[in-house]
Structure formats: C-alpha cells, structure tokens
mmCIF file of the N, C-alpha and C atoms, coordinates in Angstrom:
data_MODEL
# 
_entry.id   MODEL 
# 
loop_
_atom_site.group_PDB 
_atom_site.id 
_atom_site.type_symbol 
_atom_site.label_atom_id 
_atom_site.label_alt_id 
_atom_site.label_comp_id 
_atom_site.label_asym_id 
_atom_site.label_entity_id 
_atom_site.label_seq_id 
_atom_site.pdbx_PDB_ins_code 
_atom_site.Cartn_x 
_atom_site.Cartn_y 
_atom_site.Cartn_z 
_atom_site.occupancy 
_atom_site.B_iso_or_equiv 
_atom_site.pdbx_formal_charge 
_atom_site.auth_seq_id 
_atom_site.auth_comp_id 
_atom_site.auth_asym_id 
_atom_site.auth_atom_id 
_atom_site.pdbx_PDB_model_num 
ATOM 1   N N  . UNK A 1 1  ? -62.978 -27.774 -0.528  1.00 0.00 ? 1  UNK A N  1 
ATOM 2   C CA . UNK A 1 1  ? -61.829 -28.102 0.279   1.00 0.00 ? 1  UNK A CA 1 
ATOM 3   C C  . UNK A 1 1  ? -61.945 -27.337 1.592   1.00 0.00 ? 1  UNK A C  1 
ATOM 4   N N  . UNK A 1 2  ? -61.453 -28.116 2.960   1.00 0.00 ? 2  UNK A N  1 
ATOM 5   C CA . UNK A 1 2  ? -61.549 -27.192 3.957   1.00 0.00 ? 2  UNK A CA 1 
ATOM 6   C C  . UNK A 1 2  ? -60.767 -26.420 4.250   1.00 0.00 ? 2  UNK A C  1 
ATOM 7   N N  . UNK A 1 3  ? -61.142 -24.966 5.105   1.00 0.00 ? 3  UNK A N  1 
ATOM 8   C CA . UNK A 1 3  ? -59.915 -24.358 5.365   1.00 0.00 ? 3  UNK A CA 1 
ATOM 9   C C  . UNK A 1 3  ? -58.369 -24.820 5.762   1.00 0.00 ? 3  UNK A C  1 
ATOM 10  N N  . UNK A 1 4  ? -58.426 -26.238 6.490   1.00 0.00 ? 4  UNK A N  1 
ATOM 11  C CA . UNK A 1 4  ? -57.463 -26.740 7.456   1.00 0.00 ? 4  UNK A CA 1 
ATOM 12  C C  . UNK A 1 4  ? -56.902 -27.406 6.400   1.00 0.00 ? 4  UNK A C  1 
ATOM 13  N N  . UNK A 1 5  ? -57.326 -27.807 4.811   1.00 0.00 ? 5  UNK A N  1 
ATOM 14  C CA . UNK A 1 5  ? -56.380 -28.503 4.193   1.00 0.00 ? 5  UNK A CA 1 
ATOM 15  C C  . UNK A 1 5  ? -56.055 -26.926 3.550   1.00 0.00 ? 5  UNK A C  1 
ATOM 16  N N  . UNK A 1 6  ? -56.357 -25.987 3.022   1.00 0.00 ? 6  UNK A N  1 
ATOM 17  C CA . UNK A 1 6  ? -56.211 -25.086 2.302   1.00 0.00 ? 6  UNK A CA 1 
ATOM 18  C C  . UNK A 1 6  ? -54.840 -24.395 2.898   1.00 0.00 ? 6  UNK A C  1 
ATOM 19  N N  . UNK A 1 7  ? -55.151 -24.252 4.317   1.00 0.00 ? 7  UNK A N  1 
ATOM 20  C CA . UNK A 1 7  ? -53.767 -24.208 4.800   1.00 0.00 ? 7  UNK A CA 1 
ATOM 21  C C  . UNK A 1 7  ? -52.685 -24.630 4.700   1.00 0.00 ? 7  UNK A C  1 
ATOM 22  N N  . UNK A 1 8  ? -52.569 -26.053 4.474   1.00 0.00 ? 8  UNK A N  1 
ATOM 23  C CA . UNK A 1 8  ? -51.870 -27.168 4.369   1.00 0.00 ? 8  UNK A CA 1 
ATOM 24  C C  . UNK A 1 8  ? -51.085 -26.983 2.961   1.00 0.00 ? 8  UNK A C  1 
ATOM 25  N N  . UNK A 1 9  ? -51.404 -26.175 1.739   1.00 0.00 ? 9  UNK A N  1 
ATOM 26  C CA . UNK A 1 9  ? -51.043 -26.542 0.452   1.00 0.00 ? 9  UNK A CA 1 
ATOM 27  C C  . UNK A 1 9  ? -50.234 -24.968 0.380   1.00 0.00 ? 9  UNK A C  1 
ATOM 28  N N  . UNK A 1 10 ? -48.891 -25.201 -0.180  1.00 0.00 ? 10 UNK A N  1 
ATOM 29  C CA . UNK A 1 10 ? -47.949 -24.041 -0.058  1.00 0.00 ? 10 UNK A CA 1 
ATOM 30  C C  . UNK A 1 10 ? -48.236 -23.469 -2.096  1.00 0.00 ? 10 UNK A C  1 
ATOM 31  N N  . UNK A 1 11 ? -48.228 -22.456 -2.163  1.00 0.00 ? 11 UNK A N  1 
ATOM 32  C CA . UNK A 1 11 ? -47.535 -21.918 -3.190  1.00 0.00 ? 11 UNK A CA 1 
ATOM 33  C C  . UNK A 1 11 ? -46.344 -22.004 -3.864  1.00 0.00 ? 11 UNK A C  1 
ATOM 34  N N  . UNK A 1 12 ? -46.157 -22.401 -5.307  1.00 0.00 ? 12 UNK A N  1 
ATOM 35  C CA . UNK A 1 12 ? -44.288 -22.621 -5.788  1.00 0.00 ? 12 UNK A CA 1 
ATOM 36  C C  . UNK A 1 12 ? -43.703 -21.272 -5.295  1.00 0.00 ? 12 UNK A C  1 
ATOM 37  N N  . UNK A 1 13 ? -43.905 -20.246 -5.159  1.00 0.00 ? 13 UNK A N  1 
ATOM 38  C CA . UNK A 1 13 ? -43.541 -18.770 -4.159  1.00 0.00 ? 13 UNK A CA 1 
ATOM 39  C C  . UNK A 1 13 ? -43.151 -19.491 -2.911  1.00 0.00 ? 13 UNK A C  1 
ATOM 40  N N  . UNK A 1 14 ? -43.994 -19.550 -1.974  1.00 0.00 ? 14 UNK A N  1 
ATOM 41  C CA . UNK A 1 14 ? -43.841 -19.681 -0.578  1.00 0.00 ? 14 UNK A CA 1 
ATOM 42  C C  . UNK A 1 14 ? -42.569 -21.242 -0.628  1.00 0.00 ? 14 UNK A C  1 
ATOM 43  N N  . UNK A 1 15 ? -42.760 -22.086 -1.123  1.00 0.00 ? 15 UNK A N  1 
ATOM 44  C CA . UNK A 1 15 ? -41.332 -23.258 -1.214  1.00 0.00 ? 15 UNK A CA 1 
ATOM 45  C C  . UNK A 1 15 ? -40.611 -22.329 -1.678  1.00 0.00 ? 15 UNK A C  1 
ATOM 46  N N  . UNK A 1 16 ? -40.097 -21.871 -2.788  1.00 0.00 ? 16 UNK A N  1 
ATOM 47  C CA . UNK A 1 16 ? -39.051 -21.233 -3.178  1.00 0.00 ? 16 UNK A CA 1 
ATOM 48  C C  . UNK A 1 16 ? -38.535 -20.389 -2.489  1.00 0.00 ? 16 UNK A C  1 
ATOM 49  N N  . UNK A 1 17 ? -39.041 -19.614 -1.616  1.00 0.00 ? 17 UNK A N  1 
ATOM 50  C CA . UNK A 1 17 ? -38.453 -18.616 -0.519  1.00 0.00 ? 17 UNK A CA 1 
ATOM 51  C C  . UNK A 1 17 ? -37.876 -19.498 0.596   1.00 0.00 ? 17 UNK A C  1 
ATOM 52  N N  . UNK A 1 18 ? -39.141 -20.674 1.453   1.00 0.00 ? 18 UNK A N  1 
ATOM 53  C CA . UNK A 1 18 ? -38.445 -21.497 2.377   1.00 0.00 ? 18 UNK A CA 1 
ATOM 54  C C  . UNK A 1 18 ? -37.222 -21.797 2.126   1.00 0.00 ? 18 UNK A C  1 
ATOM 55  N N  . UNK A 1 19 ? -37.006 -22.420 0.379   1.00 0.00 ? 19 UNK A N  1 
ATOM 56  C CA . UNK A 1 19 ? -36.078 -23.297 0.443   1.00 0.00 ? 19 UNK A CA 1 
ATOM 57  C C  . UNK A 1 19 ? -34.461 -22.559 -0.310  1.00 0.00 ? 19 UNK A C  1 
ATOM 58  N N  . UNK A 1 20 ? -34.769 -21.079 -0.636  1.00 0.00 ? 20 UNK A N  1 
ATOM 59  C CA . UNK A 1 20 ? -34.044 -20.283 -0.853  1.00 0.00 ? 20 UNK A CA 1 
ATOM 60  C C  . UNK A 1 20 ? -33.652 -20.247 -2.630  1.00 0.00 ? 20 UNK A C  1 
ATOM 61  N N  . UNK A 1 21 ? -34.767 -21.450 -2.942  1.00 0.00 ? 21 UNK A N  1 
ATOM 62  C CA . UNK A 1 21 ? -34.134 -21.420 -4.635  1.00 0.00 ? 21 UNK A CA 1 
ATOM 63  C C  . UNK A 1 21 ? -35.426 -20.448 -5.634  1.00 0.00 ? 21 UNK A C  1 
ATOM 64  N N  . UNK A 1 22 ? -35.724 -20.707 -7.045  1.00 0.00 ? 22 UNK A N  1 
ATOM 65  C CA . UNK A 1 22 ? -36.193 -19.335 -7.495  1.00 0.00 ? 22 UNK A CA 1 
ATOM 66  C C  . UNK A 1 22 ? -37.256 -20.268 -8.026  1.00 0.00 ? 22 UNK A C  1 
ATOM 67  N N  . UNK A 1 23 ? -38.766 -19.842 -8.296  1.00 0.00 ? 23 UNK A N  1 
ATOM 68  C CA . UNK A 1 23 ? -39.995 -20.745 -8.756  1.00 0.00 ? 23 UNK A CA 1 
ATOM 69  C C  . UNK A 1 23 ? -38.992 -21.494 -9.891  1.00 0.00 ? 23 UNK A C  1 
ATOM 70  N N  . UNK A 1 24 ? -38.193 -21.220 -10.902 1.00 0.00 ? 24 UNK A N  1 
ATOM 71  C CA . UNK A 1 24 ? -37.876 -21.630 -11.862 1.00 0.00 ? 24 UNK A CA 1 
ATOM 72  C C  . UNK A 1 24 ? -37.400 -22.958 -11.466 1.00 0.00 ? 24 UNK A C  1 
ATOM 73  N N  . UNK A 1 25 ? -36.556 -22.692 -10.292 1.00 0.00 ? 25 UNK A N  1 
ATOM 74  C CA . UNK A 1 25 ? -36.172 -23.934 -10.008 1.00 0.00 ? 25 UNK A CA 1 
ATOM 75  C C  . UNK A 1 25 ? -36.461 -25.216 -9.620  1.00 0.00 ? 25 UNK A C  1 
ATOM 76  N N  . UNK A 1 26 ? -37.876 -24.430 -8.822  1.00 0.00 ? 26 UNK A N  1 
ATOM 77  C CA . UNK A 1 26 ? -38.545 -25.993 -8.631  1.00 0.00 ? 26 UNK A CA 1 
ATOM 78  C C  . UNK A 1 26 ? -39.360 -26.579 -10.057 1.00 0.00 ? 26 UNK A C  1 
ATOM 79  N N  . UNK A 1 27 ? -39.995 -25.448 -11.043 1.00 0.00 ? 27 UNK A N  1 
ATOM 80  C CA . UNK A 1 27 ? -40.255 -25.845 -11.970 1.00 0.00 ? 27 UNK A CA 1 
ATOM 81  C C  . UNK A 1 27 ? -39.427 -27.208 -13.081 1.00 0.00 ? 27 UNK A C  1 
ATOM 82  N N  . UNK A 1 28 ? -38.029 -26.241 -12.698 1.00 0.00 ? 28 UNK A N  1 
ATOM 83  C CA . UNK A 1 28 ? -37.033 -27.560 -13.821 1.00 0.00 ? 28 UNK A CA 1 
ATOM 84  C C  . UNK A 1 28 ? -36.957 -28.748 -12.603 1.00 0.00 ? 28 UNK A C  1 
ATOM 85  N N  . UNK A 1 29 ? -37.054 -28.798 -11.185 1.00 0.00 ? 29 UNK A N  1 
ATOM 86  C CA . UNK A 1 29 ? -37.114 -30.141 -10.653 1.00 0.00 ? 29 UNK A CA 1 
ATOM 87  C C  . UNK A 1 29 ? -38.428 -30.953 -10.374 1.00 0.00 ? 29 UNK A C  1 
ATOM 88  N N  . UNK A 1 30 ? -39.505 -30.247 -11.024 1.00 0.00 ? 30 UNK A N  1 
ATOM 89  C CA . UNK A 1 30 ? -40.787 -31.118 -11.131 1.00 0.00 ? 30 UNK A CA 1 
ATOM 90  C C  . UNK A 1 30 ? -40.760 -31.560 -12.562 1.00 0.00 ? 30 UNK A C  1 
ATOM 91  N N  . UNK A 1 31 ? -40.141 -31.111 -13.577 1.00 0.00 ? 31 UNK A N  1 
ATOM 92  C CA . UNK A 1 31 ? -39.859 -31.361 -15.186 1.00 0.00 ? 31 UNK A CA 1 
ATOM 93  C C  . UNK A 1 31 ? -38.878 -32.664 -15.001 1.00 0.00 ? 31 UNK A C  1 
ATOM 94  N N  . UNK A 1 32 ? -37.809 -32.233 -14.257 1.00 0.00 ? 32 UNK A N  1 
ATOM 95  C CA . UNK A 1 32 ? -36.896 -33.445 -14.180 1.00 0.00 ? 32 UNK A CA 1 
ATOM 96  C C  . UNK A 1 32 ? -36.739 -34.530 -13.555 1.00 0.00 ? 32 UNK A C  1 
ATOM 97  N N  . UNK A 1 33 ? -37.139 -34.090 -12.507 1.00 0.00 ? 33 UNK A N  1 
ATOM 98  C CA . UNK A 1 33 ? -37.674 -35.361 -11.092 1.00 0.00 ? 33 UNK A CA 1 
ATOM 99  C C  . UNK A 1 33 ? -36.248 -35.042 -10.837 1.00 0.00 ? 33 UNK A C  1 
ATOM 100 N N  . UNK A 1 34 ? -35.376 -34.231 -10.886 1.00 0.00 ? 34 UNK A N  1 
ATOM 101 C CA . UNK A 1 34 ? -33.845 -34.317 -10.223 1.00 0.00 ? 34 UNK A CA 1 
ATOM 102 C C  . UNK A 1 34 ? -34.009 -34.723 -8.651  1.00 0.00 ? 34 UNK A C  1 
ATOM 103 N N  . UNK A 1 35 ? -35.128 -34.117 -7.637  1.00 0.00 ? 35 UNK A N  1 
ATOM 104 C CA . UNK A 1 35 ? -35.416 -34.473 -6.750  1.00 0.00 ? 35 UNK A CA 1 
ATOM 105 C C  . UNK A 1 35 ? -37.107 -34.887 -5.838  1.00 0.00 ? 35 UNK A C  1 
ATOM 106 N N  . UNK A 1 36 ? -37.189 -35.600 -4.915  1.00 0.00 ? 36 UNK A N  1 
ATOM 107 C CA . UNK A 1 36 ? -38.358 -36.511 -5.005  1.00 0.00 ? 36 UNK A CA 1 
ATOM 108 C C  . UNK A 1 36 ? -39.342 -35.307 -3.733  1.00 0.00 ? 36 UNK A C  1 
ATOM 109 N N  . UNK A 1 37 ? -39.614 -33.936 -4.199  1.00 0.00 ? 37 UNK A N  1 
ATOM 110 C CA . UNK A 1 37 ? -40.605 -33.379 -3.936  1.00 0.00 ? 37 UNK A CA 1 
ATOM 111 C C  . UNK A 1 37 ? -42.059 -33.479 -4.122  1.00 0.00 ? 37 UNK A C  1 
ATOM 112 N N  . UNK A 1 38 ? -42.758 -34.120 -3.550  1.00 0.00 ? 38 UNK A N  1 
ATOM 113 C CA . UNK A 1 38 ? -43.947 -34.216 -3.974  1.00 0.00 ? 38 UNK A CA 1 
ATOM 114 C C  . UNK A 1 38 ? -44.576 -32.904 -4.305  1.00 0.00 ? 38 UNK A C  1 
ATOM 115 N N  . UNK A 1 39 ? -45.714 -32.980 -5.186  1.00 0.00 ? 39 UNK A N  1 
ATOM 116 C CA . UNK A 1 39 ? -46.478 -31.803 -5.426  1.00 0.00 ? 39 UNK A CA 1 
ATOM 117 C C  . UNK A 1 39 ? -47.770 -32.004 -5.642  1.00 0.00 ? 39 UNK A C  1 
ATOM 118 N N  . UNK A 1 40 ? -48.753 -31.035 -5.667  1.00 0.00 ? 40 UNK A N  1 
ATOM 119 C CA . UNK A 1 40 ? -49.783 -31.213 -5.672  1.00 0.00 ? 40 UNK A CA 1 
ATOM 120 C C  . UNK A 1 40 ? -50.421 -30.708 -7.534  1.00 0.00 ? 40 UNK A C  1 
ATOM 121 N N  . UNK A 1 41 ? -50.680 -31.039 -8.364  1.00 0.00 ? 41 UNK A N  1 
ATOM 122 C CA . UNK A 1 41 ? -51.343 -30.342 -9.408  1.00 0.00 ? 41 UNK A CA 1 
ATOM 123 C C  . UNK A 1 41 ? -52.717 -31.026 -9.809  1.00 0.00 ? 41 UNK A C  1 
ATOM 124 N N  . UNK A 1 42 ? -53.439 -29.332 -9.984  1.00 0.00 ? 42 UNK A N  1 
ATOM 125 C CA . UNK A 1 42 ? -54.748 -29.447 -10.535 1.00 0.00 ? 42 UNK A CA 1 
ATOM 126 C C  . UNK A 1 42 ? -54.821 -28.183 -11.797 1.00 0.00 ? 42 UNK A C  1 
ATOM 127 N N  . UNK A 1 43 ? -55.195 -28.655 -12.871 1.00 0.00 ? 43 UNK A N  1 
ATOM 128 C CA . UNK A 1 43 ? -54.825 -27.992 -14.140 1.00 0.00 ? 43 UNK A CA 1 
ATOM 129 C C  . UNK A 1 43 ? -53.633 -27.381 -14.523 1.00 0.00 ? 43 UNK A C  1 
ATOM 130 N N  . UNK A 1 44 ? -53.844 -26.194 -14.693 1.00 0.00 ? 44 UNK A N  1 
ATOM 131 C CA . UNK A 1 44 ? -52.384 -25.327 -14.978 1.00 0.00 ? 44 UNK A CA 1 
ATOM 132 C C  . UNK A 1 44 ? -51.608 -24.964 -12.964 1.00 0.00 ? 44 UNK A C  1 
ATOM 133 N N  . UNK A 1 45 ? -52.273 -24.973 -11.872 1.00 0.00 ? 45 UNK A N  1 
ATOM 134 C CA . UNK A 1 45 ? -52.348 -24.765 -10.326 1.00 0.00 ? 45 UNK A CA 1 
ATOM 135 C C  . UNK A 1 45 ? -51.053 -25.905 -9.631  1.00 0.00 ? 45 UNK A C  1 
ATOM 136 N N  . UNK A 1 46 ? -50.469 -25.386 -9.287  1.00 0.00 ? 46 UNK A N  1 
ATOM 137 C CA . UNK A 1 46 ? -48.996 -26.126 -8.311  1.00 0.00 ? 46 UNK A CA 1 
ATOM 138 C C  . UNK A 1 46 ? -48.940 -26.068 -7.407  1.00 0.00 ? 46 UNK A C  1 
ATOM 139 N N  . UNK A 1 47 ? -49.349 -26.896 -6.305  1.00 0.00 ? 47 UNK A N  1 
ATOM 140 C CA . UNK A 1 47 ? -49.013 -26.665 -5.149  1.00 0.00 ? 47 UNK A CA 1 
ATOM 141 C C  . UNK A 1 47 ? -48.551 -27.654 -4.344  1.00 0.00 ? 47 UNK A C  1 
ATOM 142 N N  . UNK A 1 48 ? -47.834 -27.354 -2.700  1.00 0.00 ? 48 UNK A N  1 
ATOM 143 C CA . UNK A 1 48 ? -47.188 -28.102 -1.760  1.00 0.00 ? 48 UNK A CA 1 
ATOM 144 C C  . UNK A 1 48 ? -47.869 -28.429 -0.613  1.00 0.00 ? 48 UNK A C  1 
ATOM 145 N N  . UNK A 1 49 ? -47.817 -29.358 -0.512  1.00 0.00 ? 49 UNK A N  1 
ATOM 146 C CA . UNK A 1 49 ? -48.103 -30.040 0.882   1.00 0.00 ? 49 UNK A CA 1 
ATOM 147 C C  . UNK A 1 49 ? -46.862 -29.441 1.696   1.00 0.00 ? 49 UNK A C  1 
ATOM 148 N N  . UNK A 1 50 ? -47.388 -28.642 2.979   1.00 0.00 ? 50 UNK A N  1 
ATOM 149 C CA . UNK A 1 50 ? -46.643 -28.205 3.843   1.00 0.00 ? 50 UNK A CA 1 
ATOM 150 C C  . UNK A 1 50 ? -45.289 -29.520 4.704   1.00 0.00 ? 50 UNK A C  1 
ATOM 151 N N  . UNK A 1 51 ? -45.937 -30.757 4.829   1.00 0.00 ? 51 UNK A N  1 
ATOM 152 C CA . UNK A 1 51 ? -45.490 -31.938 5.241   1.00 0.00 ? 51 UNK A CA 1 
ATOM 153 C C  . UNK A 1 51 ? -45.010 -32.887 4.504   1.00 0.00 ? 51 UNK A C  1 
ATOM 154 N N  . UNK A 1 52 ? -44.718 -32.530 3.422   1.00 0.00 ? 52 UNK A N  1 
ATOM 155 C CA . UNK A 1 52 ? -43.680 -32.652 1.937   1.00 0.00 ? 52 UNK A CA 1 
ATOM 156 C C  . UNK A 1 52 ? -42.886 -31.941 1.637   1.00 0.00 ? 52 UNK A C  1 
ATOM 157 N N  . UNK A 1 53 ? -42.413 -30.780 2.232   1.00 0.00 ? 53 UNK A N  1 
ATOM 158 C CA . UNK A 1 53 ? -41.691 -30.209 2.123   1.00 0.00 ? 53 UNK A CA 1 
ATOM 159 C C  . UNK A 1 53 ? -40.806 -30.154 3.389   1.00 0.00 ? 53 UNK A C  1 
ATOM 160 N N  . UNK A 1 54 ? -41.219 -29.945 4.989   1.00 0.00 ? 54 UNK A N  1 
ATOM 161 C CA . UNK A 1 54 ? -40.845 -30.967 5.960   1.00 0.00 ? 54 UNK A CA 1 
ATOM 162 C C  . UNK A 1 54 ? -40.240 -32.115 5.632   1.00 0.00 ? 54 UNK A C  1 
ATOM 163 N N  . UNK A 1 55 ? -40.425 -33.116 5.293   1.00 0.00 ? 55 UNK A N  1 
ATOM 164 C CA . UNK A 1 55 ? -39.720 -34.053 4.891   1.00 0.00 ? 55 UNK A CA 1 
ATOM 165 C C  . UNK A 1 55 ? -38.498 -33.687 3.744   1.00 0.00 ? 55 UNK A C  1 
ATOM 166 N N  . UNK A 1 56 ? -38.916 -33.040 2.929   1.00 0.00 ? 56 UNK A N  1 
ATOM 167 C CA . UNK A 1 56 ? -37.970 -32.870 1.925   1.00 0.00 ? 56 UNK A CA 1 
ATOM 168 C C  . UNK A 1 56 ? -37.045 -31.766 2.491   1.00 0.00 ? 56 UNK A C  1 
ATOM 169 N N  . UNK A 1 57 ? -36.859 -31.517 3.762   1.00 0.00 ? 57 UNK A N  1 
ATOM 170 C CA . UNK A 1 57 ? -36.086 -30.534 4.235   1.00 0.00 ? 57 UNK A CA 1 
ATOM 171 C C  . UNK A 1 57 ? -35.252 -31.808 5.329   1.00 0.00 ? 57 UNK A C  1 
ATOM 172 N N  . UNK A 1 58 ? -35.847 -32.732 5.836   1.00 0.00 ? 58 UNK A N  1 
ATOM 173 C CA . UNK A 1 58 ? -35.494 -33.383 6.780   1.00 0.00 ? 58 UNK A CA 1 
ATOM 174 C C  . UNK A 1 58 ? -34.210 -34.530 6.019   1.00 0.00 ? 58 UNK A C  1 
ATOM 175 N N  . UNK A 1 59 ? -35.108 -34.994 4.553   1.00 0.00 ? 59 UNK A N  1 
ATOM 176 C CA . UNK A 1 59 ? -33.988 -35.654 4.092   1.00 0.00 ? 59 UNK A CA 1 
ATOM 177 C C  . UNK A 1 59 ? -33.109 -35.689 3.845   1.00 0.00 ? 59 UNK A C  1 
ATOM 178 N N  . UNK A 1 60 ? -32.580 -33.888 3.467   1.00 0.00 ? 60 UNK A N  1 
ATOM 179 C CA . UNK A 1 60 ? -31.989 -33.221 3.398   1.00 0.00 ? 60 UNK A CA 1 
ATOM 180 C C  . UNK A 1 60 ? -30.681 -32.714 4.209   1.00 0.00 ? 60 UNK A C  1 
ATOM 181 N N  . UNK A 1 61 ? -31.374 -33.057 5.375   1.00 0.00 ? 61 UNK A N  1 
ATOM 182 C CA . UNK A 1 61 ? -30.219 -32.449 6.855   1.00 0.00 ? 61 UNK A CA 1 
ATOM 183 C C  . UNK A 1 61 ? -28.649 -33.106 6.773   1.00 0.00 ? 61 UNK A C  1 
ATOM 184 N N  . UNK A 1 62 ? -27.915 -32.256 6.742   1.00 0.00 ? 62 UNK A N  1 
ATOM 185 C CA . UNK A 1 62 ? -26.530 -32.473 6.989   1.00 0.00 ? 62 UNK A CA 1 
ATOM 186 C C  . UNK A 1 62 ? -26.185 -32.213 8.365   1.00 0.00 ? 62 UNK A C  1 
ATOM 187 N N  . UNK A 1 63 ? -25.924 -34.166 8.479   1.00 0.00 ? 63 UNK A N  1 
ATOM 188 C CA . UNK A 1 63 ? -25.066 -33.905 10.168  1.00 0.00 ? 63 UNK A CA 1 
ATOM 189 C C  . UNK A 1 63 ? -23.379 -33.332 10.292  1.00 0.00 ? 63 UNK A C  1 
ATOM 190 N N  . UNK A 1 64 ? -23.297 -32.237 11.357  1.00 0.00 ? 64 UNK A N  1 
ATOM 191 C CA . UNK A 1 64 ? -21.698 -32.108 11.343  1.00 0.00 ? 64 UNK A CA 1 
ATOM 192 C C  . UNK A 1 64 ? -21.546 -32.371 12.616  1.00 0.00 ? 64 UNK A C  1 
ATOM 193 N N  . UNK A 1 65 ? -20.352 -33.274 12.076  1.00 0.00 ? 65 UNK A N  1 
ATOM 194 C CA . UNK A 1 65 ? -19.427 -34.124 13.098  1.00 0.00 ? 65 UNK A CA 1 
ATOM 195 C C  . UNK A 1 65 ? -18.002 -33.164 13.436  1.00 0.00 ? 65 UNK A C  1 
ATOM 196 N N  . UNK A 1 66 ? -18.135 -33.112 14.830  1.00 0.00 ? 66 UNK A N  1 
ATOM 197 C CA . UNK A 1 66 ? -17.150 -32.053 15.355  1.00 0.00 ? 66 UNK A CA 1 
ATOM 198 C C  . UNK A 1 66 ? -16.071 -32.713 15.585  1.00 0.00 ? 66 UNK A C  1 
ATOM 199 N N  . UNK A 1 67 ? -15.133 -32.025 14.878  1.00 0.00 ? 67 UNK A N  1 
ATOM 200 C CA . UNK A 1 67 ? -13.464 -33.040 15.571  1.00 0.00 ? 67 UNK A CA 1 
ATOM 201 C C  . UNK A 1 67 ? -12.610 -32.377 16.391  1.00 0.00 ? 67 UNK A C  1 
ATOM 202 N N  . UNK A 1 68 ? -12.436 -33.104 17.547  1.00 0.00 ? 68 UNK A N  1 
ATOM 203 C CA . UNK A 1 68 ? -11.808 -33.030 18.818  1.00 0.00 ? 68 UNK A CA 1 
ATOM 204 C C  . UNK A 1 68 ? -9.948  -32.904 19.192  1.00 0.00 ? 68 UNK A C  1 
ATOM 205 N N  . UNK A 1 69 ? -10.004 -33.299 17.344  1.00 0.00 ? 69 UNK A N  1 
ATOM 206 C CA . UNK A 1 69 ? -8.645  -32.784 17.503  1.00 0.00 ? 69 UNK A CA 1 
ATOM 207 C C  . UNK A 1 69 ? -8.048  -31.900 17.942  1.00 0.00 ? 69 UNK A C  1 
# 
C-alpha cells in the first residue's frame, strides 16, 4: 500500500476522538449499522477512510436558522 493511501486510513482511536464518541461506540455502530459509516476491514484490523468520515460529518451538519424576532 502507498504511503498516500496509508495516510488516508484513520484508526477506530483517531474517529472516536474526531467524533467525540468512545472506540466502543463505533464498534456497537459497525455491529448495528445504526449509522452508514463506511469502514475499512482486513482480518481482525479497522479502519477509516479519512473521506468517509468527512462525509459522515457533513451528513451530519445541523443548520441553525436565526430568528429575527
């Protein structure tokens, strides 16, 4: 694999800190599919596409609507 994809692939650590929840948690949402994170697995090895998680942050976004009242 090249360095430039090696870069590319996050640790369940490094998501769980971005996204403020605990490895466990993404564990029970790759068990459950509660949400549509892609992941990467090779044997017992978990990992993220940096630009899957981008997205899964983007789908995410809550717009606030300011009232002028």
């Amino acid at each position: 694999m090249s360095t430039l994809r090696k870069q590319n692939l996050l640790t369940p650590q490094d998501v769980a800190d971005r996204l403020g929840v605990s490895t466990t948690t993404l564990a029970t949402w790759r068990c459950t599919k509660r949400y549509p994170l892609a992941y990467v697995k090779v044997g017992r090895l978990v990992r993220y596409r940096a630009g899957d998680v981008d997205a899964f942050e983007i789908a995410r976004l809550q717009e606030v609507i300011a009232n002028d009242n």
